[in-house]
PADRENDREN-629925 format. One record per residue (C-alpha): x, y, z. Coordinates in steps of 0.5 Angstrom, whole numbers, padded with zeros to 4 digits, always signed. Example, Ala and Ser with C-alpha at 12.3 -4.5 7.8 and 13.67 -1.06 7.14 Angstrom:
+0025-0009+0016 +0027-0002+0014 
REM end
This chain:
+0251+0066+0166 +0253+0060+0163 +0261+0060+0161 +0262+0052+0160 +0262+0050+0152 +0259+0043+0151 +0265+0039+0149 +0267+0041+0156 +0262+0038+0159 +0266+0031+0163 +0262+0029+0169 +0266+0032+0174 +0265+0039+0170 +0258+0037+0171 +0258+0036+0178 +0261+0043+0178 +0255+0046+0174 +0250+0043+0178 +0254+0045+0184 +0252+0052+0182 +0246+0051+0180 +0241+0050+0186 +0234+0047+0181 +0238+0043+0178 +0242+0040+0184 +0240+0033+0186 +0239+0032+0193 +0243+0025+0194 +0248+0026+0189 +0252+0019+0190 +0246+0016+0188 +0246+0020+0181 +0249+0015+0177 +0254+0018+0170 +0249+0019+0166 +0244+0022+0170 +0250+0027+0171 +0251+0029+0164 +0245+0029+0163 +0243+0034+0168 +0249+0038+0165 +0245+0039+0159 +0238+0040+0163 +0239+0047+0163 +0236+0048+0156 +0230+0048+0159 +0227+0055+0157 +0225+0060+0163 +0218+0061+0162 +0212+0056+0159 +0213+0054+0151 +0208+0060+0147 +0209+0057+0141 +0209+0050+0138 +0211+0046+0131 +0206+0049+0126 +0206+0050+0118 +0205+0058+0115 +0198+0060+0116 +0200+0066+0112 +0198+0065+0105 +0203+0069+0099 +0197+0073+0096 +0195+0076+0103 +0202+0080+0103 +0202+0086+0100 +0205+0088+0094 +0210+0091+0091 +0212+0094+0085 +0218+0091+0081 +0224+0094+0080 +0231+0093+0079 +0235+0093+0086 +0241+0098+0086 +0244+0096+0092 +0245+0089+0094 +0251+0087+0099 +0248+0079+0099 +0243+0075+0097 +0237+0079+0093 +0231+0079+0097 +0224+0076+0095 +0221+0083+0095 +0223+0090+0092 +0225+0094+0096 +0220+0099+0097 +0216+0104+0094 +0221+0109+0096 +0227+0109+0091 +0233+0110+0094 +0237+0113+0087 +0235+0116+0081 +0240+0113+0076 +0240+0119+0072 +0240+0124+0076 +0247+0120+0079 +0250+0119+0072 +0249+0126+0070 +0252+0129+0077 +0257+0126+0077 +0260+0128+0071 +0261+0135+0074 +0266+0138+0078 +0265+0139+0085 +0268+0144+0086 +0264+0150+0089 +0258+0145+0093 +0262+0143+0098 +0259+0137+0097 +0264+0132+0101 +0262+0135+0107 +0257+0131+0112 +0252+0133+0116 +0255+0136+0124 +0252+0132+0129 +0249+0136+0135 +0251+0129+0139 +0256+0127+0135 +0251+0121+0131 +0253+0115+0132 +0247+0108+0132 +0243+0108+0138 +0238+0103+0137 +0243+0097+0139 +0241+0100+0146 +0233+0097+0145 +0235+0090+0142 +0235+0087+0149 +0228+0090+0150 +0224+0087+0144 +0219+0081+0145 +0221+0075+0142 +0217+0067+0140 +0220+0063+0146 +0222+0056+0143 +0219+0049+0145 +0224+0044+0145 +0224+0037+0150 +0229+0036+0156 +0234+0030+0155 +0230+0026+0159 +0224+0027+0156 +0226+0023+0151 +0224+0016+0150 +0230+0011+0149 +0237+0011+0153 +0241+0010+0147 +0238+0017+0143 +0239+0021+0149 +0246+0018+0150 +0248+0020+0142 +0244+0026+0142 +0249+0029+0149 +0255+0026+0146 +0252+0031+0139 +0253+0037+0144 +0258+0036+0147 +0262+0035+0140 +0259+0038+0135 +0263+0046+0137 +0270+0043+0137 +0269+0043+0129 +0270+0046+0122 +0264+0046+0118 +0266+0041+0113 +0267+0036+0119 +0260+0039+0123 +0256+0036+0116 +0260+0030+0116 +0257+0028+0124 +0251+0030+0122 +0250+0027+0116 +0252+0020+0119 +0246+0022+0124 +0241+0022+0119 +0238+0014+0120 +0236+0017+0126 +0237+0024+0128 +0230+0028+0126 +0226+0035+0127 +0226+0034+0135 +0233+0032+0136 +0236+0037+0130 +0232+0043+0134 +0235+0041+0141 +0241+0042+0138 +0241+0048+0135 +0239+0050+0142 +0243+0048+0146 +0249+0051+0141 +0245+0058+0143 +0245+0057+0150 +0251+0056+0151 +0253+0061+0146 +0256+0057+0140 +0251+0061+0135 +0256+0059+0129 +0254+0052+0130 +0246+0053+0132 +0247+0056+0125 +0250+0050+0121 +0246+0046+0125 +0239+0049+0123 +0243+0050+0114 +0243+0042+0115 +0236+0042+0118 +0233+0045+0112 +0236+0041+0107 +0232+0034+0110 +0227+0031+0107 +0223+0030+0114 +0225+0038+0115 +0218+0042+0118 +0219+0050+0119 +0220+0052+0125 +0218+0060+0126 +0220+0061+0133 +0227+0057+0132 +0229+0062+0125 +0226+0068+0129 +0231+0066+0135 +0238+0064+0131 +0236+0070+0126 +0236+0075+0132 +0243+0071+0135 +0246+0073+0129 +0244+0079+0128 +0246+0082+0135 +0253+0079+0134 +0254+0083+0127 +0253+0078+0123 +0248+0081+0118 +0250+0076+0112 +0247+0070+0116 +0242+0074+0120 +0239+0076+0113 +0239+0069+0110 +0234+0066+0115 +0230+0073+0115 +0229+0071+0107 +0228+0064+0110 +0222+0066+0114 +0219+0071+0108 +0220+0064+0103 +0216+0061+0108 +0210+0065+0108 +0211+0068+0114 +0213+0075+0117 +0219+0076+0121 +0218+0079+0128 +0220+0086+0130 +0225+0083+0133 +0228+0081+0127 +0227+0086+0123 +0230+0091+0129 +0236+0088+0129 +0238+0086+0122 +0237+0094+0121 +0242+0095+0126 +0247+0089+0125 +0246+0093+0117 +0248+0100+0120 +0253+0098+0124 +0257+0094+0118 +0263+0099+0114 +0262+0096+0108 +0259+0099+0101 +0251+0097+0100 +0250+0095+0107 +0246+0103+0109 +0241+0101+0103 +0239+0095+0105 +0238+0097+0112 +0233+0103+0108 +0230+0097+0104 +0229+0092+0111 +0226+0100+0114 +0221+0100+0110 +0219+0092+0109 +0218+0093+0116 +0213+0098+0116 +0209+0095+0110 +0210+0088+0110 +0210+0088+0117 +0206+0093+0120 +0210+0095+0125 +0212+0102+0129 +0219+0102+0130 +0222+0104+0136 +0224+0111+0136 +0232+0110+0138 +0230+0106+0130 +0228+0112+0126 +0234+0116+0129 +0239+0111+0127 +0237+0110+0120 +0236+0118+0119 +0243+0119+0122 +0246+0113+0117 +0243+0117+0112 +0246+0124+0112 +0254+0120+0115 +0256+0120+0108 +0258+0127+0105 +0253+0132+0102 +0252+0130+0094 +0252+0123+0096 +0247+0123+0102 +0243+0127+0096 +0240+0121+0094 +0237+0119+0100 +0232+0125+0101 +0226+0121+0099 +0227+0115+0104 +0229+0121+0109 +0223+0124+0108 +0219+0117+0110 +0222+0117+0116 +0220+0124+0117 +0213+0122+0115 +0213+0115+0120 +0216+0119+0126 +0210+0125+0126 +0204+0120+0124 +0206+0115+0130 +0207+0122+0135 +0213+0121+0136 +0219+0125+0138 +0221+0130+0132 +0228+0132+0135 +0232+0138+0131 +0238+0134+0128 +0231+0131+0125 +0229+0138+0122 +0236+0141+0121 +0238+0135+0117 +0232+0135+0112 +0233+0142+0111 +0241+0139+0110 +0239+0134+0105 +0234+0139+0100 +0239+0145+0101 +0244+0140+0096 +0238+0138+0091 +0240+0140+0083 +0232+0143+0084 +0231+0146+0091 +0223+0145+0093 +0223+0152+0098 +0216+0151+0100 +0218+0145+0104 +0224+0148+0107 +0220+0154+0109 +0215+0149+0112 +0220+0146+0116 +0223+0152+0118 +0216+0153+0121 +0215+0147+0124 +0221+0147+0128 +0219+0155+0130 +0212+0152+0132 +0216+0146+0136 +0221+0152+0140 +0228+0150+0137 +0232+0155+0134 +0235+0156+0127 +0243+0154+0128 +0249+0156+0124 +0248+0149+0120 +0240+0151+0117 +0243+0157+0116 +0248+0155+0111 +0243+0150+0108 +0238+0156+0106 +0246+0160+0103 +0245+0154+0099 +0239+0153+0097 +0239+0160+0094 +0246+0160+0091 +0242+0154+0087 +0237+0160+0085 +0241+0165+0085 +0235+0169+0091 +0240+0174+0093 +0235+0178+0098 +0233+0171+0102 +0241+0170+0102 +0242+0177+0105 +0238+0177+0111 +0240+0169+0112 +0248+0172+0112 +0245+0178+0116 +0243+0172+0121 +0249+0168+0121 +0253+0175+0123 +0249+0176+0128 +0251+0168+0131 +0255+0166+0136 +0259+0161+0132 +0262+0165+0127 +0261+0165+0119 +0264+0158+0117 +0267+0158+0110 +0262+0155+0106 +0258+0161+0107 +0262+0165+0103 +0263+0161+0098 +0255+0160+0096 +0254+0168+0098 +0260+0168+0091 +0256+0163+0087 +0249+0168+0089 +0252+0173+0086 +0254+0170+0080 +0248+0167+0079 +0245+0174+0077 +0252+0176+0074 +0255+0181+0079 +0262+0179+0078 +0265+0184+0083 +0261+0183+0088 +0263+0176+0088 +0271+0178+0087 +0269+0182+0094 +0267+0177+0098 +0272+0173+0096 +0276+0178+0099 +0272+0179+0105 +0273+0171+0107 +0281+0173+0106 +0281+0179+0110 +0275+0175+0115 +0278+0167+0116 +0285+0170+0114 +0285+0165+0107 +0281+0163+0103 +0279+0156+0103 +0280+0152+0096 +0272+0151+0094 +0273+0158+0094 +0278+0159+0090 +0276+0154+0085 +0268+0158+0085 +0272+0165+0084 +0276+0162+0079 +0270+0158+0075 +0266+0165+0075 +0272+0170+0073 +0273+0165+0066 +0266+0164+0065 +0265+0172+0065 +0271+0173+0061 +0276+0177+0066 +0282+0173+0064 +0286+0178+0067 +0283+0177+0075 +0283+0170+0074 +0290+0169+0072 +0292+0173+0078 +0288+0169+0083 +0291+0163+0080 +0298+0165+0081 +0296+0167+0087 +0292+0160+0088 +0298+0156+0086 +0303+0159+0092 +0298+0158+0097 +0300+0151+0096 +0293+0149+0097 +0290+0142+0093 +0288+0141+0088 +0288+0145+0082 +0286+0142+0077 +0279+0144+0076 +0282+0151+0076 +0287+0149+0071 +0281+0146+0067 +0277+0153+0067 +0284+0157+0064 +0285+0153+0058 +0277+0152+0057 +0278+0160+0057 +0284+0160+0052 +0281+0156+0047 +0275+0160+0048 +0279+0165+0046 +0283+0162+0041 +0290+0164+0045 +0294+0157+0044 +0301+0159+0046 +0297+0161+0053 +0293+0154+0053 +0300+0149+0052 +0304+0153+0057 +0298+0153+0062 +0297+0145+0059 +0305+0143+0061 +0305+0147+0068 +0298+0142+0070 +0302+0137+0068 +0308+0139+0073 +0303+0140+0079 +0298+0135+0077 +0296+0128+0076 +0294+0128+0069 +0286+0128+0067 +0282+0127+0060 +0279+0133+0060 +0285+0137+0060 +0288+0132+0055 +0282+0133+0051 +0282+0141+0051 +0290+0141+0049 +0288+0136+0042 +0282+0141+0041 +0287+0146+0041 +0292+0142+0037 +0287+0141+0032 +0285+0148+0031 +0292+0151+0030 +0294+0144+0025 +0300+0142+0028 +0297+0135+0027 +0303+0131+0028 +0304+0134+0036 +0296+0132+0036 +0298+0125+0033 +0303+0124+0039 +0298+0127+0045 +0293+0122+0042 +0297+0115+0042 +0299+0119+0049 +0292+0118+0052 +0291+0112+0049 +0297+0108+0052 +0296+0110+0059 +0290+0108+0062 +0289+0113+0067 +0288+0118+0062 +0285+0114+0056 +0280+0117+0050 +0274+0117+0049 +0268+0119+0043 +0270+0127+0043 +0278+0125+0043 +0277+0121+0037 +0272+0125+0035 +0277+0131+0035 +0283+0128+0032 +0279+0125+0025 +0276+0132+0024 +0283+0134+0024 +0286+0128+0018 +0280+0129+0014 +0280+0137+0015 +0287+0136+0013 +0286+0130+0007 +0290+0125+0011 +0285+0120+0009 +0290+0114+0012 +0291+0116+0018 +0282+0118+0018 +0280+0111+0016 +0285+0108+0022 +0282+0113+0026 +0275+0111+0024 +0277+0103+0025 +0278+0105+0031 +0272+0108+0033 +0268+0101+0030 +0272+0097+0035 +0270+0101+0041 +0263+0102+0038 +0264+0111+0039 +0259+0114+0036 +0261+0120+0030 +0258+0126+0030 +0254+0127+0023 +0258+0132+0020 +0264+0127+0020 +0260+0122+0018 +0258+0124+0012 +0265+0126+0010 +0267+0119+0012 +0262+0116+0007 +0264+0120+0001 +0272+0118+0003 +0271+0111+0004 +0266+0110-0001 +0273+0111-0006 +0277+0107-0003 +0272+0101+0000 +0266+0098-0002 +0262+0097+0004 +0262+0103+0009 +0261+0099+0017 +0257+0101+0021 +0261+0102+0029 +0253+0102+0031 +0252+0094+0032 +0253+0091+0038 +0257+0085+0039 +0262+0084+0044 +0268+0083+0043 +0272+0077+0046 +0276+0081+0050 +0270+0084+0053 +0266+0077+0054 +0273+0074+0057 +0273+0080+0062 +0265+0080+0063 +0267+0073+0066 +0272+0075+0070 +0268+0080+0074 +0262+0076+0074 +0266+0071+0078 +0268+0077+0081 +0261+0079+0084 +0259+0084+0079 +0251+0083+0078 +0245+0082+0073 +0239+0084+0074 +0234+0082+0069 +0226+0084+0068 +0221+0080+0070 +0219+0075+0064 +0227+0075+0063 +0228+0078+0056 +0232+0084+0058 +0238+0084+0062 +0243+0090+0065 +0249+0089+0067 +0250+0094+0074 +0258+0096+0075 +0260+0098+0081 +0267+0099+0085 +0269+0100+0092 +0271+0108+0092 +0276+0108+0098 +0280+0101+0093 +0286+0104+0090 +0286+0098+0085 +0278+0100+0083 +0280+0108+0082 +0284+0106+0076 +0280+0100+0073 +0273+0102+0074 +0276+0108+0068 +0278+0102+0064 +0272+0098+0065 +0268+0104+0062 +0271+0105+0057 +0272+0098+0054 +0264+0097+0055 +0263+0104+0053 +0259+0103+0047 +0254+0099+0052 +0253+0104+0058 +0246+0106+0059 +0246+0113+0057 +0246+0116+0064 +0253+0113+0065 +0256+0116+0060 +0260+0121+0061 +0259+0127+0058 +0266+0132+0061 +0271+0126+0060 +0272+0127+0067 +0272+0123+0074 +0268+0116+0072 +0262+0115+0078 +0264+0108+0082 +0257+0105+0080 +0254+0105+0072 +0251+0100+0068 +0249+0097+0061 +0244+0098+0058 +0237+0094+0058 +0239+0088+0053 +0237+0080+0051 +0245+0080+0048 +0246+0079+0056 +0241+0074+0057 +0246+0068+0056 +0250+0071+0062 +0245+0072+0066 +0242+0065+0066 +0249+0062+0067 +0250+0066+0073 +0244+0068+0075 +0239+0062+0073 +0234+0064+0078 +0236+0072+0080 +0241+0069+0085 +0249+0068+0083 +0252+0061+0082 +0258+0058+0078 +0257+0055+0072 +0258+0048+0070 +0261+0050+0064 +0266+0055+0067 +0272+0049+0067 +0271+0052+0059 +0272+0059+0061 +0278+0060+0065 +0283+0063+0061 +0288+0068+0064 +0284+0074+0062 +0279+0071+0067 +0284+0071+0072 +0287+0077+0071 +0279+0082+0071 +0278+0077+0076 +0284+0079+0080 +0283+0086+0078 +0275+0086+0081 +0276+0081+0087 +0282+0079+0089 +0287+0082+0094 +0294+0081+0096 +0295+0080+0103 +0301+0083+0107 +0305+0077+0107 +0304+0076+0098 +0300+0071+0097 +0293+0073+0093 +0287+0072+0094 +0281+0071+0090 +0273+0072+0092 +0267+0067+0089 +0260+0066+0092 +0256+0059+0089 +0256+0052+0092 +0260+0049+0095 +0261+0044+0088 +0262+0050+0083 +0267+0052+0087 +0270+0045+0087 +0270+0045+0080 +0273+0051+0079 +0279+0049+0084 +0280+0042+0079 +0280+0047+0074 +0285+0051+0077 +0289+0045+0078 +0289+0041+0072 +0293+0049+0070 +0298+0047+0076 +0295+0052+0081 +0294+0050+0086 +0290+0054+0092 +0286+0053+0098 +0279+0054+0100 +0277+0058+0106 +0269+0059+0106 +0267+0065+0110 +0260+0066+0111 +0256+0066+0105 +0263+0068+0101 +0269+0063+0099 +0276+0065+0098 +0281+0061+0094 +0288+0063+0097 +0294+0062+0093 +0301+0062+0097 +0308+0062+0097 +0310+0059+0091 +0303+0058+0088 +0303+0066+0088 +0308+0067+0084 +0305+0061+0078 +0298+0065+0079 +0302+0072+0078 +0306+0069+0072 +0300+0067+0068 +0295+0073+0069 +0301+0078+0069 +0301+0080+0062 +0294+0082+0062 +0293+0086+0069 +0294+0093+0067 +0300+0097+0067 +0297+0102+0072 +0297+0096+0078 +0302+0091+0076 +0306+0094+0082 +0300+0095+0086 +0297+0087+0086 +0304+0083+0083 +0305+0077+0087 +0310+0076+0093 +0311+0085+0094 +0309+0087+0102 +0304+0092+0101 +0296+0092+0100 +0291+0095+0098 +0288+0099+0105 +0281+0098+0103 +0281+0090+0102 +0277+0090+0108 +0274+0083+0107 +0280+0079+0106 +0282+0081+0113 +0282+0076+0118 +0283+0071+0113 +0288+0066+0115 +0289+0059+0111 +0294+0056+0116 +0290+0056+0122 +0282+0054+0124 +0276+0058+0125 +0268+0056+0125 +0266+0058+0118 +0272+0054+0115 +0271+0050+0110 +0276+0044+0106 +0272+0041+0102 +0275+0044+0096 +0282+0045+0097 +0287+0039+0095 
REM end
């Protein structure tokens, strides 16, 4: 192989080349003029085997392609795809919003699936087998003129060498001459010699040409090129090219564009290996590799239980795919289809009994996994003869009896209301594993107060807390819901107060000691409780603590203090409960001439500064087809501990607009993904940054950078690197993103730019640091000011994407256009 780059190609360097290359060493090497050495040093880019295929345009017309049901995408790392994903729906984004509502305590639903083998993606292994267009392009000699073969070798040997920004300058000073030919012998010889980054600017700058004629096997090669070095981003982007041409990638394309989605860490990227899966099979027509099926079916059962939950039905595809095309069906398959039906709200026992029969009929044996998977499914249903015989079976098992098992066999009996015999169990994995796991203490503990055994329940707390086993907090929760039950609110505000010792402060809780406040009437305490939550952002308040407290005024007659109440909740737009309201009504109506109704929306300034802020940020617009209504789709990184207190905020500033699957219904444990209802208020956003259902900056924007911007901005996608400086990241042109530079100047920031892959990051260092913090400081949350405040020396540990990004030094993919 070839290690020689072509800036590197001096004559002597040539005559080494083709020293080591006996077809293309001249025989009389002293009669070989200079020129014939360089150019002999390119000729190597003549393909192997004879051109299959030549210039042409699509032959495939647009309405021969299949069709495809619209729907708003749930997932997308990147660019939106010209087709919907499938007609296999990834999630259900209500059974989502209602789930993650609840406490997860007793499902052990953050365990993954246990790999036989260990899981892992295999299908990278037969990318080197798949059959490819072979690209014609013309040798330099072929060439008519001396001085175009001269120019176009010195192109070669220069282009490498530079930055993208400079790489377009030498392009652009080409263009009297330099056409389709030229342009693709380029971007093949950038390939061959292993400069993929620069066969791909290369082929960015043919496109935009007015003489450019797309070329399927040149897209297909650079596409596969990319995508086998992990750079997905751009892989897509010429996948979505060739789609945009009429054409079908090849199966190469698709293949390992799913494996380059599989093998990337970041959020998002499983869902659209799963949409590309699914285009490759009806859009494409193609049979995946079996390596391929395997390594997106492993994919979808890594992540932890209740989030691999929403992947049944594509997990049911690639079943469905591996037996029509006779396939090898192998047990990891089996037993994680059952794995995922075990973890449904509504169990299908039908198809987990046919399962079982197939893997019978094909000789494999039922392990301790498919057996705790059953324990599951009947602790949903409360079956406790099927949950006897399965435990039966896993006694009789060579792995030993695993923890989980005990806690569904808990939850069986229940279910049917032997409270006994769960408390029996518990005992019997104390006495079995010689402790008890913290599922299982939380499930024994929720069974106890829920069937009133206040006694039991308060002994395994006490016995639960000097374990010293984390975290308590659902436990806490059930007691005092318990206490208030019981109207014992001595007993609830001492177990409050010792929660707060121990734990991390949580809304629900909050709200149940307001309850209890307001019961008792010790408004002034509940007074202090509420302004407590208010203030700190962790915490916050809802519609039920507003709720709570203004029954409590009016009930009291505390008319001042309702109406402020009442005010409030207009602000944020919660909804009063209907015996309240009508209260409220016969109230205001003495002291006020118009009653308001905290039902219109309209955004507050607040909340259209920050939505510009997130926008900027990367958050989403999906808008239906005639561009009438638009939803605004939230989602923050669950490992960011800077989005873990935001995303709370967030929902809660934009409450009043959240569809109703993600409104919370406990108070507790906001999801990382919600959205916005349906509606034509946003219509003016989406086409400012959406015009045509891709992200772009607006040319107004220079009127909309305030600090609020700047600070949501930071807040959603900045990071602050090791070092202190702050990092902001945008996605648009390279003239949006320019305008946004002078905007920031013309406020004394200075910054610089970086571009990597279809990503810009404006860079604020050393001292243009501090001026950044200085400005957006005031409107930064208190919970993070410690977190992103400019010159500390900690980050963020999930700020994977702003790695590697170093302002002082160079790279392929930097880009100085827009830097001062």
């Amino acid at each position: 192989m070839l290690v020689a780059k072509a800036q590197d190609l001096t004559p002597a360097l040539s005559a080494v080349i083709i020293a080591n290359l006996p077809s293309l060493n001249p025989k009389n090497p002293s009669k070989t003029p200079m020129r014939a050495y360089l150019l002999s040093s390119l000729s190597f880019l003549r393909p192997l085997s004879s051109p299959q295929l030549r210039f042409f345009r699509p032959l495939i017309h647009r309405s021969a392609l299949p069709r495809f049901t619209p729907s708003f995408s749930r997932h997308r790392c990147f660019s939106s795809p010209l087709f919907s994903s499938t007609q296999v729906s990834f999630v259900d984004e209500k059974e989502r919003g209602e789930e993650e509502d609840k406490w997860d305590s007793s499902n052990n639903e953050n365990e993954a699936f246990a790999f036989e083998d260990g899981g892992g993606v295999f299908a990278g292994e037969d990318m080197k087998h798949l059959a490819a267009p072979v690209i014609e392009v013309k040798e330099l000699e072929e060439l008519p003129e001396q001085w175009r073969r001269s120019k176009l070798a010195w192109l070669c040997k220069e282009l490498p060498a530079h930055k993208a920004g400079t790489l377009v300058r030498i392009l652009n000073a080409q263009r009297k001459w330099l056409k389709q030919e030229e342009a693709t012998y380029l971007a093949v010889h950038c390939m061959r010699i292993r400069e993929n980054e620069t066969g791909f600017k290369v082929y960015k700058w043919m496109m935009q040409q007015h003489w450019y004629r797309f070329d399927f096997a040149l897209a297909t090669k650079l596409a596969d090129y990319m995508g086998k070095e992990g750079k997905f981003t751009k892989c897509r982007d010429i996948f979505d090219d060739i789609i945009n041409q009429g054409r079908v990638p090849s199966e190469s394309t698709f293949h390992i564009l799913i494996v380059a989605y599989l093998s990337a860490p970041i959020q998002g990227c499983l869902d659209e290996a799963c949409g590309i899966y699914n285009r490759m099979i009806q859009l494409g027509g193609y049979q995946p590799r079996l390596s391929l099926h395997n390594s997106l079916f492993r994919a979808l059962l890594s992540k932890p239980g209740g989030s691999s939950k929403y992947y049944l039905k594509q997990a049911e595809f690639i079943f469905h795919n591996l037996e029509t095309c006779g396939l090898e069906i192998q047990k990891d398959i089996y037993v994680g289809l059952i794995w995922l039906h075990s973890y449904q709200d509504t169990v299908d026992k039908e198809r987990i009994k046919s399962l079982r029969k197939m893997m019978r009929e094909a000789g494999l044996e039922e392990g301790t996994e498919v057996l705790l998977s059953i324990l599951r499914a009947c602790s949903k249903e409360g079956d406790v003869n099927e949950a006897e015989r399965t435990w039966i079976k896993l006694l009789d098992s060579d792995g030993g009896i695993p923890s989980q098992a005990f806690v569904y066999k808990m939850e069986v009996y229940a279910k049917v209301g032997e409270i006994t015999k769960s408390l029996e169990v518990f005992r019997k994995m104390q006495k079995h594993l010689g402790s008890a796991s913290v599922a299982a203490y939380h499930k024994i503990i929720e069974v106890l107060c829920k069937s009133d055994q206040m006694e039991l329940a308060e002994s395994l707390m006490k016995e639960f807390i000097e374990s010293g086993k984390k975290p308590l907090m659902p436990s806490y929760i059930e007691l005092t819901d318990m206490y208030l039950k019981f109207s014992l609110h001595d007993k609830l505000e001492s177990t409050f107060l010792e929660c707060l010792e121990k734990c991390r402060p949580n809304r629900t809780i909050f709200n149940i000691y307001l309850n209890s406040l307001v019961k008792v009437g010790n408004l002034g305490k509940a007074e202090e409780i509420f302004n407590h939550m208010r203030g700190n952002v962790t915490v916050g308040v809802n519609a039920k603590s507003c709720n709570t407290i203004l029954y409590g005024y009016l009930s009291s007659g505390d008319i001042l203090r309702a109406e402020k109440i009442y005010d409030l909740m207009c602000e944020k737009k919660y909804e009063i409960e209907s015996p309240l309201m009508e209260k409220l009504e016969y109230v205001l109506s003495l002291s006020r001439k118009e009653v308001k109704k905290p039902v219109s929306l309209k955004l507050s300034k607040e909340q259209r500064e920050a939505l510009v802020g997130l926008l900027l940020g990367g958050l989403r617009i999906d808008s239906d087809e005639e561009r009438k209504n638009h939803m605004i789709r939230f989602e923050f990184n669950q490992d960011s501990v800077v989005h873990s207190v935001l995303k709370r905020h967030i929902h809660d500033q934009y409450h009043e607009w959240l569809h109703p699957s993600s409104k919370l219904i406990a108070g507790d444990d906001t999801p990382h993904k919600f959205s916005t209802i349906s509606h034509s208020y946003f219509g003016f956003y989406a086409d400012q940054f959406f015009p045509k259902g891709q992200p772009v900056i607006p040319k107004l924007i220079h009127r909309w950078l305030s600090p609020i911007v700047l600070a949501y901005w930071y807040m959603y996608s900045g990071y602050r690197t090791s070092s202190g400086d702050i990092l902001l990241k945008l996605k648009g042109s390279s003239e949006g993103v320019e305008k946004v530079v002078k905007t920031l100047k013309a406020k004394s920031l200075n910054c610089r730019v970086k571009r990597k892959g279809r990503v810009f990051w404006l860079g604020f260092l050393r001292t243009d640091s501090m001026w950044f913090w200085k400005l957006v400081e005031p409107y930064i949350l208190d919970e993070l000011k410690d977190i992103l405040m400019a010159g500390s020396g900690t980050t963020d540990d999930s700020a994977i994407e702003s790695r590697g990004i170093n302002f002082d030094s160079a790279s392929d993919s930097e880009e100085n256009t827009c830097s001062d």
